[in-house]
N, CA, C and O atoms as CSV, one atom per row, in Angstrom:
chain,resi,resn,atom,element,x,y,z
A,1,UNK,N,N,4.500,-2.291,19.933
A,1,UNK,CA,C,3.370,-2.312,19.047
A,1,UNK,C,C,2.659,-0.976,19.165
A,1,UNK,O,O,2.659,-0.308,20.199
A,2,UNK,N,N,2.036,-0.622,18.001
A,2,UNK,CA,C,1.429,0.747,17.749
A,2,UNK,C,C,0.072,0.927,17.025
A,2,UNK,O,O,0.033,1.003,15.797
A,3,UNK,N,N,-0.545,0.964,17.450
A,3,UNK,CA,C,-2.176,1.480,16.428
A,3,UNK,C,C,-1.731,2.304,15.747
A,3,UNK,O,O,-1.152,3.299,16.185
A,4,UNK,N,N,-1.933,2.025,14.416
A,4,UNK,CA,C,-1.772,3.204,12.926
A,4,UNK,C,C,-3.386,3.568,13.082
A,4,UNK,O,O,-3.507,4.793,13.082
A,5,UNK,N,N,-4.321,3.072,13.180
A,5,UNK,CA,C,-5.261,3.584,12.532
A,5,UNK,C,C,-5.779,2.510,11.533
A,5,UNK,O,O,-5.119,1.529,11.192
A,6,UNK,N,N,-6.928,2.780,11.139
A,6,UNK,CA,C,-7.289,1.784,9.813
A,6,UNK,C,C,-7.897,2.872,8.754
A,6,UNK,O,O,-8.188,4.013,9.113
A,7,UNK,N,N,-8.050,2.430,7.486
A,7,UNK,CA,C,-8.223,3.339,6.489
A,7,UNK,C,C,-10.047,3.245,6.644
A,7,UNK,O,O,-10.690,2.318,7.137
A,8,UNK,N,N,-10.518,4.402,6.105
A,8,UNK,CA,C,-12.109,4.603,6.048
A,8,UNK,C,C,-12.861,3.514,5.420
A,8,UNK,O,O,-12.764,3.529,4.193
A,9,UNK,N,N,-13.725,2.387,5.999
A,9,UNK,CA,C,-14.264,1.927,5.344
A,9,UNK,C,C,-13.945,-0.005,5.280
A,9,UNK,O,O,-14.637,-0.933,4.860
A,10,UNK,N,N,-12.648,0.053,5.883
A,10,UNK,CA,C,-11.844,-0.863,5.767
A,10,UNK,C,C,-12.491,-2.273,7.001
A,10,UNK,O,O,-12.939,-2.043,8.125
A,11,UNK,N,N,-12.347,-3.721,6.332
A,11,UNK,CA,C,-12.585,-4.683,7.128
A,11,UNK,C,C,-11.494,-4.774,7.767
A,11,UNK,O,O,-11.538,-4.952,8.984
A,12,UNK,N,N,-10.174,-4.667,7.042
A,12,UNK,CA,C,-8.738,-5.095,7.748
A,12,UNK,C,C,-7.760,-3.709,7.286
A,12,UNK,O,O,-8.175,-3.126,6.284
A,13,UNK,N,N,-6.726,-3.242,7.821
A,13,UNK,CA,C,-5.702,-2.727,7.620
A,13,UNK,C,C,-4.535,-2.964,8.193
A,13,UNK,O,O,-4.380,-2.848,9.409
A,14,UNK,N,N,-3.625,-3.306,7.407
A,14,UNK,CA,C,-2.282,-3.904,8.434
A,14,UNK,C,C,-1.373,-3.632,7.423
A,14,UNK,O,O,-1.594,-3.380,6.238
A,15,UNK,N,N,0.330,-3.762,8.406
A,15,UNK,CA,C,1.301,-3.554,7.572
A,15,UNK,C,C,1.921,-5.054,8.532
A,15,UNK,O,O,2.003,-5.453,9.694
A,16,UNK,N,N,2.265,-5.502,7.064
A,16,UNK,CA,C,3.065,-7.012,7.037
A,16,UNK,C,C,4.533,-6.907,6.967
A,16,UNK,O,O,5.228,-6.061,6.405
A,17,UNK,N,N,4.929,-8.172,7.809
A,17,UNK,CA,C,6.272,-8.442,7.394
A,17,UNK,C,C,7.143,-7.597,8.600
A,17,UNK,O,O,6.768,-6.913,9.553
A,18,UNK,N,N,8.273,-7.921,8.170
A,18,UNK,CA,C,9.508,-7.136,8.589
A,18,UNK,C,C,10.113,-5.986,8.011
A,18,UNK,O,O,11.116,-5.483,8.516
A,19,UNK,N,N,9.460,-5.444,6.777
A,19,UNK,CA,C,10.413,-5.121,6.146
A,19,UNK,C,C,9.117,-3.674,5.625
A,19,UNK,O,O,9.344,-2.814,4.774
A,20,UNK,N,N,8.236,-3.776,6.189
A,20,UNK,CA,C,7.207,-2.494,5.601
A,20,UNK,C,C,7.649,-1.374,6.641
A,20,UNK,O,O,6.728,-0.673,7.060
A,21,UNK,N,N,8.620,-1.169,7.003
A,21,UNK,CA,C,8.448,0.614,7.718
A,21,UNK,C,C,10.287,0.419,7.623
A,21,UNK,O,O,11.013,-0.573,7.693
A,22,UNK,N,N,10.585,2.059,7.409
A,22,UNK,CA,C,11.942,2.494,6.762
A,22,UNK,C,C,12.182,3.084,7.567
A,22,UNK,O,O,11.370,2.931,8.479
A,23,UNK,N,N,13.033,3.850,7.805
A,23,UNK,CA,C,14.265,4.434,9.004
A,23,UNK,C,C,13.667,5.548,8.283
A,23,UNK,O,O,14.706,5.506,7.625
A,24,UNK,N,N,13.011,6.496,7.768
A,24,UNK,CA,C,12.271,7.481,7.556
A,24,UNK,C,C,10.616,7.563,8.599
A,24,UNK,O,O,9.931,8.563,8.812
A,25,UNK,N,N,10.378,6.111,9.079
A,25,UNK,CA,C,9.252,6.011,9.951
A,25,UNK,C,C,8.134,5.938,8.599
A,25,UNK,O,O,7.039,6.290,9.038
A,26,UNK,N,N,8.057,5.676,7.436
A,26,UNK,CA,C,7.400,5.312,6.523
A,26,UNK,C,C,6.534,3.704,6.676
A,26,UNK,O,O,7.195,2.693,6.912
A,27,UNK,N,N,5.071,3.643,6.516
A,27,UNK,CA,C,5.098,2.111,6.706
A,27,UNK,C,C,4.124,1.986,5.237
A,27,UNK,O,O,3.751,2.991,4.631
A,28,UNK,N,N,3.806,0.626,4.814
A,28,UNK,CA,C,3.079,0.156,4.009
A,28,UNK,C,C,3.036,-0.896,4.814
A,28,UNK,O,O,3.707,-1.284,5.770
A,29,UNK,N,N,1.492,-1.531,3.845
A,29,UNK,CA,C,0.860,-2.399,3.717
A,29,UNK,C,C,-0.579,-2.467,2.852
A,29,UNK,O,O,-0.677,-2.014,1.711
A,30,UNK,N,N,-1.632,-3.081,3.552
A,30,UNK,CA,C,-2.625,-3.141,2.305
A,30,UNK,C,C,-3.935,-2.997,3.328
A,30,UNK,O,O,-3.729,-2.643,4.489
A,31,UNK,N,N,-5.193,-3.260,2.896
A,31,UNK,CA,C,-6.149,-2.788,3.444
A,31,UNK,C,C,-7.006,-3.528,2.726
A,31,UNK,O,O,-6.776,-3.697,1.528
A,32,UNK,N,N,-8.305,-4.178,3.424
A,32,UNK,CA,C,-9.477,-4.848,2.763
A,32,UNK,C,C,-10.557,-3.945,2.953
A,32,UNK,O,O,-10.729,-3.327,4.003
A,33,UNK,N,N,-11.542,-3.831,1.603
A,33,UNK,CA,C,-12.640,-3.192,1.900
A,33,UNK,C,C,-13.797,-3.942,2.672
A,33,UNK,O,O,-13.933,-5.164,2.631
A,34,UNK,N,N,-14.782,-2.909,3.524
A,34,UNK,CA,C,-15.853,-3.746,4.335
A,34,UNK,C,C,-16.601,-3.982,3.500
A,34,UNK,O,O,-16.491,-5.208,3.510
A,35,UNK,N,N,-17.357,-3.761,2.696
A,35,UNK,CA,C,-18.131,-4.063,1.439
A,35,UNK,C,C,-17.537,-4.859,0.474
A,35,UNK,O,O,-17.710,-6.053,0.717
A,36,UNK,N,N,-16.642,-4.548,-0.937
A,36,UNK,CA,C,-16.481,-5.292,-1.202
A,36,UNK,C,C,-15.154,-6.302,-1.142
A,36,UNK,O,O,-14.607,-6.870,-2.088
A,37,UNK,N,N,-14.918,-6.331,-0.157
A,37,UNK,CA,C,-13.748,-7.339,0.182
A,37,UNK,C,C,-12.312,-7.294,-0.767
A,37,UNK,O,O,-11.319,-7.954,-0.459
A,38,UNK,N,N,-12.385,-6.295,-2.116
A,38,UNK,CA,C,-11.034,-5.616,-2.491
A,38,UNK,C,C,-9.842,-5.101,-2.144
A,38,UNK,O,O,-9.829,-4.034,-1.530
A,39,UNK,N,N,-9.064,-5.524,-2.354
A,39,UNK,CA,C,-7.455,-5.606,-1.167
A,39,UNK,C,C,-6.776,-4.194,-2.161
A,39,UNK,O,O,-6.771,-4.230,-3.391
A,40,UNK,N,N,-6.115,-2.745,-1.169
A,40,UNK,CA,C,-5.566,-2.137,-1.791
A,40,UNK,C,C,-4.324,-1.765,-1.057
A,40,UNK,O,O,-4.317,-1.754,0.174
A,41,UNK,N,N,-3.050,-1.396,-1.915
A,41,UNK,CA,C,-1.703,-1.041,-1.463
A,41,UNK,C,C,-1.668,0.084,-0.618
A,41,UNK,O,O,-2.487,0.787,-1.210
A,42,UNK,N,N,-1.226,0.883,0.539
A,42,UNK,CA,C,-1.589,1.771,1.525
A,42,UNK,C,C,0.029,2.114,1.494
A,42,UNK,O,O,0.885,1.390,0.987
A,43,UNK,N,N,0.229,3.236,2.073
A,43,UNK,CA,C,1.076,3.787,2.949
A,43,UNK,C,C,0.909,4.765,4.036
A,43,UNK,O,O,0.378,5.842,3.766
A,44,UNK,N,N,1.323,4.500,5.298
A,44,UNK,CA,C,0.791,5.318,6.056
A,44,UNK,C,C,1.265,6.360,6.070
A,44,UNK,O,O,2.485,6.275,5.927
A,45,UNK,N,N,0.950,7.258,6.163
A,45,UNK,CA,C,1.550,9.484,6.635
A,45,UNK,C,C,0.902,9.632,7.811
A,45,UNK,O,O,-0.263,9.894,8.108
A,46,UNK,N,N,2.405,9.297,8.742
A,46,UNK,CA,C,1.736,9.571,9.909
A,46,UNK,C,C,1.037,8.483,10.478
A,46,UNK,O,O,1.419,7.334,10.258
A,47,UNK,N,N,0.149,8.697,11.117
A,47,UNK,CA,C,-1.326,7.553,11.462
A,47,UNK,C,C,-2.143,7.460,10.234
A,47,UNK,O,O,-3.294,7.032,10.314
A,48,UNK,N,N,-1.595,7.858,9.008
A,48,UNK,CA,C,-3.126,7.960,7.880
A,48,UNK,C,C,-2.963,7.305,6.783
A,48,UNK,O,O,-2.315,7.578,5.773
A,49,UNK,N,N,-3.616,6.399,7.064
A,49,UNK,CA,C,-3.249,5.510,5.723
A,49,UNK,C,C,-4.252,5.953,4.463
A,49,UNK,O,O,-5.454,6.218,4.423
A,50,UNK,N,N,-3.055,5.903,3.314
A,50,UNK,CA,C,-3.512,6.668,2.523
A,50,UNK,C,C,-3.137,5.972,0.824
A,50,UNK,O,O,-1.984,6.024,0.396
A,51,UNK,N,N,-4.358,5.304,-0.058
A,51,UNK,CA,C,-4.687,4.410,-0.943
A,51,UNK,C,C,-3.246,4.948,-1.795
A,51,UNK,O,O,-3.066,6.148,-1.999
A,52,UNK,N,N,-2.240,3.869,-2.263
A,52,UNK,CA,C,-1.573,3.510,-3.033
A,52,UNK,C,C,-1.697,4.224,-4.212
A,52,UNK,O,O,-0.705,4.658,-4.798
A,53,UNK,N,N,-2.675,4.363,-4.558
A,53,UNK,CA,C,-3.443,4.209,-5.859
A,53,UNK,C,C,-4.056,5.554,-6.505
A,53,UNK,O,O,-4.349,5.864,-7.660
A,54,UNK,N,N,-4.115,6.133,-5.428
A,54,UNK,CA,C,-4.282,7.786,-5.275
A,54,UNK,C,C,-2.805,8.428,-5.574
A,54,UNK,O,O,-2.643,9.632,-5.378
A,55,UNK,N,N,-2.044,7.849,-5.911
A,55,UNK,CA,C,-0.566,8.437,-5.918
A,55,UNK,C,C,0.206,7.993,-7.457
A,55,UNK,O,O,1.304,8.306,-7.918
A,56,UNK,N,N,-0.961,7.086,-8.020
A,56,UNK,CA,C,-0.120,6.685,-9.331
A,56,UNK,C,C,-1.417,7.462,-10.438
A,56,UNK,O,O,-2.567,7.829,-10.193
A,57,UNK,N,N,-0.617,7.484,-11.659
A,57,UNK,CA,C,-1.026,8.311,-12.674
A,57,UNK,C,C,-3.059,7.634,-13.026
A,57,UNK,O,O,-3.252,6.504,-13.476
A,58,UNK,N,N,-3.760,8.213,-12.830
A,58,UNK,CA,C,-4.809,7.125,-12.868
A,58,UNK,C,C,-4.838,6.586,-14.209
A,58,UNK,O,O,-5.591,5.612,-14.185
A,59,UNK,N,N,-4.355,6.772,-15.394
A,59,UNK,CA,C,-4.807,6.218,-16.769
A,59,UNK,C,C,-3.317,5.098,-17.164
A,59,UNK,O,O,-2.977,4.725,-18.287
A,60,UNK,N,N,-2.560,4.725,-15.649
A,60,UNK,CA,C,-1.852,3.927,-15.778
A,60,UNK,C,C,-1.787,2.658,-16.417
A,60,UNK,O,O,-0.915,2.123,-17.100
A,61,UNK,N,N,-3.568,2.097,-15.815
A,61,UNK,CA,C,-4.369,0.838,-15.740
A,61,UNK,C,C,-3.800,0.040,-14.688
A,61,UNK,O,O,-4.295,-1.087,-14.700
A,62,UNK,N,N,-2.699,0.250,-13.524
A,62,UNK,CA,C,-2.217,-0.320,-12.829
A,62,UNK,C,C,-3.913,-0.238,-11.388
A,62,UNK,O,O,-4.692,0.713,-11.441
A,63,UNK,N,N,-4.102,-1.448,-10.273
A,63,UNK,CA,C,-4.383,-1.650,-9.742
A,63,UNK,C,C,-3.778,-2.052,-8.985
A,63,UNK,O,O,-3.611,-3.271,-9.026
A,64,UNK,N,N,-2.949,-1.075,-7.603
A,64,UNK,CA,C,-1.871,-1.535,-6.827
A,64,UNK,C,C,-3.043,-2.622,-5.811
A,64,UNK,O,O,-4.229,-2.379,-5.589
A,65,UNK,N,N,-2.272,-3.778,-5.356
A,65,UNK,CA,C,-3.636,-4.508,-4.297
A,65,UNK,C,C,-2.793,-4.803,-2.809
A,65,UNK,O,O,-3.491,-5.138,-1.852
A,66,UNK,N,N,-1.124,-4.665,-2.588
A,66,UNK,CA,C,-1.113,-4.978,-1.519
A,66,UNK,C,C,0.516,-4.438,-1.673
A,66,UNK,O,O,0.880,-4.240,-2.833
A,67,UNK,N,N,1.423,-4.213,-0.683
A,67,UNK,CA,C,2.884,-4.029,-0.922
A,67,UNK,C,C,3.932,-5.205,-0.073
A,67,UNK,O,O,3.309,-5.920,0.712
A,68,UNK,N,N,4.898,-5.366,-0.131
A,68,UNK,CA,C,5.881,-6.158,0.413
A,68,UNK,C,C,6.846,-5.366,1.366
A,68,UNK,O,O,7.198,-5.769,2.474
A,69,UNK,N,N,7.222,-4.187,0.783
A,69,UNK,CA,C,8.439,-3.597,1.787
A,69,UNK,C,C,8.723,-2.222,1.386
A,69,UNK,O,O,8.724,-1.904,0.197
A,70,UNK,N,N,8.843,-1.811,1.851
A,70,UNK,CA,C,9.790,-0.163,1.460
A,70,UNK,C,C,10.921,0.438,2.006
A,70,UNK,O,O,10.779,0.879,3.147
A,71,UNK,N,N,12.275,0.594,1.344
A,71,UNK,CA,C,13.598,0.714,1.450
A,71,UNK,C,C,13.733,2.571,2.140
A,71,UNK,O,O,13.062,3.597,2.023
A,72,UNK,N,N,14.783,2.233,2.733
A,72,UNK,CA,C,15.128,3.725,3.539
A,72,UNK,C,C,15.044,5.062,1.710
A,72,UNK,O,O,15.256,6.254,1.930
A,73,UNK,N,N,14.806,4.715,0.510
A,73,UNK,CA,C,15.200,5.880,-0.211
A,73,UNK,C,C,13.606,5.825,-0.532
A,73,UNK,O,O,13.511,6.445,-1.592
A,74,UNK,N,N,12.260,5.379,-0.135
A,74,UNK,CA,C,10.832,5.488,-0.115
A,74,UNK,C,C,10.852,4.671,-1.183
A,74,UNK,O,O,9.820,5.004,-1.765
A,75,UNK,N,N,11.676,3.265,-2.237
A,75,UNK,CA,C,10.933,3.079,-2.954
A,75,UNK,C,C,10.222,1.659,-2.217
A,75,UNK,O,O,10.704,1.016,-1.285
A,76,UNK,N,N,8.827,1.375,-3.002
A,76,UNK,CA,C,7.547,0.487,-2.259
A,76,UNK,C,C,7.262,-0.488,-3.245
A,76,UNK,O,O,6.358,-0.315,-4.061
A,77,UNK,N,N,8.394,-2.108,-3.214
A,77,UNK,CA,C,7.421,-2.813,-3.539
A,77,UNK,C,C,6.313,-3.337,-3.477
A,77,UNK,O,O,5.635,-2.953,-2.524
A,78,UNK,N,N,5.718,-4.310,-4.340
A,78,UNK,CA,C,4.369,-4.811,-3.828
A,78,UNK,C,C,3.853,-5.428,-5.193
A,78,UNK,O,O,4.551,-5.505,-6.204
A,79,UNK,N,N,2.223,-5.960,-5.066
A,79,UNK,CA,C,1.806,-6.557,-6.559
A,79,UNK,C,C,0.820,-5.700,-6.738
A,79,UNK,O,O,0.866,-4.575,-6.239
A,80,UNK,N,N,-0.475,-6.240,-7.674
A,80,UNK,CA,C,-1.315,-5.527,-8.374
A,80,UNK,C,C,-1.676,-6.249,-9.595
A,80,UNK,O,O,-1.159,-7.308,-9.949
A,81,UNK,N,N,-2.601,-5.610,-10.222
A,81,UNK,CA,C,-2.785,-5.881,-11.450
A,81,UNK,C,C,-2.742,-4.823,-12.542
A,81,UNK,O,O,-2.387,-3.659,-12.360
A,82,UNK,N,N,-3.188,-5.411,-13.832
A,82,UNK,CA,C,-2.921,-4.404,-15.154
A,82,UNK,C,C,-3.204,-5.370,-16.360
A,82,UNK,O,O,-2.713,-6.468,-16.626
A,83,UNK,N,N,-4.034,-4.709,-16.924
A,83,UNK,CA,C,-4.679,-5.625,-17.877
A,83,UNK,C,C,-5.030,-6.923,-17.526
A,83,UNK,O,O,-4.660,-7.826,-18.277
A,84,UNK,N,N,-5.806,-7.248,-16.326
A,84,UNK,CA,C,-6.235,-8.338,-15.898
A,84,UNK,C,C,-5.625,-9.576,-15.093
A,84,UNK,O,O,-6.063,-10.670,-14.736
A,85,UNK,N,N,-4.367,-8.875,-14.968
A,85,UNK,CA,C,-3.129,-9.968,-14.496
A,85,UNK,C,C,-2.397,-9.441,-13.420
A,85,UNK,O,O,-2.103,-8.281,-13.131
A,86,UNK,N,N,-2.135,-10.632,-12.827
A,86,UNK,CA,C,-0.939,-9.814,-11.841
A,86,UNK,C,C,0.315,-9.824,-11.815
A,86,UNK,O,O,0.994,-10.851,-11.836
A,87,UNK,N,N,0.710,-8.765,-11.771
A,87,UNK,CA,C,2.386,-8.828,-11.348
A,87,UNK,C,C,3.039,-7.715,-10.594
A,87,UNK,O,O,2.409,-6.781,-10.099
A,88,UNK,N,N,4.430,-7.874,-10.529
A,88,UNK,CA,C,4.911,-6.988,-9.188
A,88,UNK,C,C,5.094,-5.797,-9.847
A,88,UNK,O,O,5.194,-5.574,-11.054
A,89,UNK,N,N,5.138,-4.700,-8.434
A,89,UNK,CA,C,5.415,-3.370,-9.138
A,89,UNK,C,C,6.481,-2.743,-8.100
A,89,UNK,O,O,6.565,-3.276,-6.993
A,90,UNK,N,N,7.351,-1.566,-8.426
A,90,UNK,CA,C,8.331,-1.034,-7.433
A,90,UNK,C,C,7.970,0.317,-8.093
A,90,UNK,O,O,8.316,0.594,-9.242
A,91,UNK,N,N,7.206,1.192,-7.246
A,91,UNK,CA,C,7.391,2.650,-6.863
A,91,UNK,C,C,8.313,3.170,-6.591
A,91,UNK,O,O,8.817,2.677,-5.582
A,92,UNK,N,N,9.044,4.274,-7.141
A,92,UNK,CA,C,10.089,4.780,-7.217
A,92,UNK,C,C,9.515,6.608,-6.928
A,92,UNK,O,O,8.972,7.282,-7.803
A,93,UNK,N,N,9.799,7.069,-5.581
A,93,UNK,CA,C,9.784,8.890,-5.215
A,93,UNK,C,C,10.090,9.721,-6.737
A,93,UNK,O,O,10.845,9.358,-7.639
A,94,UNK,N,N,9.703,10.272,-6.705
A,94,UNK,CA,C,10.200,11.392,-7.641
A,94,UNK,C,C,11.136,12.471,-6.815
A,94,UNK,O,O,11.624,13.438,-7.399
């Protein structure tokens, strides 16, 4: 077991499952805010977890909120919303 760190601000930060850190040493998971209790998708760099969400196009309308796993080639499932609903999303590296 390893302390990542928690993201700024955060009530909770954790990476779930079996399947959130890749043979690259890549991890995800999600993060709750201390205020308003809003759940967001993370990946850590390093010890630094760093908002999902900051990494997708902002006029996407996507709201990444938590991830499931990420495969040795960096891509990161997980859910979210978009136009008010949720459903899954898979991040794909450029």
């Amino acid at each position: 077991m390893q302390d990542l760190g928690g993201f700024p601000g955060a009530f909770v930060t954790a990476a779930v499952c079996c399947r959130t850190i890749n043979d690259n040493g890549q991890i995800v998971g999600f993060s709750i805010d201390g205020t308003t209790f809003a759940s967001r998708a993370i990946i850590f760099e390093g010890k630094v977890p760093v908002d999902l969400n900051t990494l997708i196009p902002t006029d996407s309308g996507w709201y990444l909120q938590s991830t499931s796993s990420v495969n040795n080639l960096g891509e990161i499932a997980g859910w979210g919303t978009i136009n008010g609903n949720t459903h899954a999303f898979l991040l794909k590296p450029r």
